[in-house]
N, C-alpha and C positions, 0 to 999 in steps of 0.2 A: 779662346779655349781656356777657362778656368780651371779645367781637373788639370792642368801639370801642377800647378801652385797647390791645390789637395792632395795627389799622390805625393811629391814631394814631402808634405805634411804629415802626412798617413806612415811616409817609411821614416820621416823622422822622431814621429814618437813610439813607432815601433822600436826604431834603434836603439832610442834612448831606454824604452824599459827595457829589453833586452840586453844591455850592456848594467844598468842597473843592477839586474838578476842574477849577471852570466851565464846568459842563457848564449850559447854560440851559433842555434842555427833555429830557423823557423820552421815550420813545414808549412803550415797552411796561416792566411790572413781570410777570418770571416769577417764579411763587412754588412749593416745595412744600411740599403741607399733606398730612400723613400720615393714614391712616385713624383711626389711635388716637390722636391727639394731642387729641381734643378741641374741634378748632377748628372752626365750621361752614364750607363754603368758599360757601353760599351768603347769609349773613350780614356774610362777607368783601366779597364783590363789593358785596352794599346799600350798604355802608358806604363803601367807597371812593370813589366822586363825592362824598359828603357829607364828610367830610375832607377832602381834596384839593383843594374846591372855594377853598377861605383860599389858596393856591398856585399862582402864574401855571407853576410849575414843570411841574406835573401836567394843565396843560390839555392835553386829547386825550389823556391816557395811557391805552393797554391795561393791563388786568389780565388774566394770565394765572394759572390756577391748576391745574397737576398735582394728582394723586393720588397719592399714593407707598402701594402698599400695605400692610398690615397681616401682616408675614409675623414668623411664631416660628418656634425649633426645639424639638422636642420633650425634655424632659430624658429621657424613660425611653428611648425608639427612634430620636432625631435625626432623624424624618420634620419636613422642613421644612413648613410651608403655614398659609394665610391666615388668620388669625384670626375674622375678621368670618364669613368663609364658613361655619367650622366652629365656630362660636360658641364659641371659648378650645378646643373637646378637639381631640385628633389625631386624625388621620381612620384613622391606621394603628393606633395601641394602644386609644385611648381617655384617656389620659391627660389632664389639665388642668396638669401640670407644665408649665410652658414659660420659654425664655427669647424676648424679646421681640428680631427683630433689625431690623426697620426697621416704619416707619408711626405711631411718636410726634413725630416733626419737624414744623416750622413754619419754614422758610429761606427766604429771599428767594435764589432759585436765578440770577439775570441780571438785568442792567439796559439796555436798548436804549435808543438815544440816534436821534435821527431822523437821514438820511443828507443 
């Protein structure tokens, strides 16, 4: 299970801009975690209370976790569309050529600060 070694990551460069800032508490962490990246998002959330809890930083923080999907273009016909849907082929030629244009990312997309 690779996402403790990412959440781990995730709160520590939260930490660090936030102490940067002075900013003292978070409210919400948006993230997005792409279809094809790899990253489970439901493994993501397990794990963040249990991190986070070493960190008076993070008390009450939301986690927020997008989807960003899994979209290629086709190399033979340029029909864009979802990977996961059409399991890697094009729905238009048939092809398996493809370039990958979003859904491998893992960013920490916002940081909300309580008001």
């Amino acid at each position: 299970m690779h996402e403790i070694g990412i959440v781990k990551s995730m709160c520590k460069t939260v930490s660090d801009y936030a102490r940067e800032n002075g900013i003292e508490s978070i409210a919400e962490i948006v993230l997005d975690n792409g279809e094809l990246s790899l990253v489970i998002s439901r493994y993501v959330e397990e794990l963040f209370p249990v991190v986070a809890s070493d960190d008076p930083l993070f008390t009450d923080t939301k986690l927020i976790i997008n989807t960003v999907p899994g979209l290629a273009e086709c190399d033979e016909c340029d029909e864009i569309y979802n990977v996961i849907e059409f399991e890697g082929y094009c729905p238009n030629c048939g092809s398996f050529e493809k370039t990958v244009l979003s859904g491998k990312e893992f960013n920490i997309r916002e940081i909300h600060i309580p008001e």
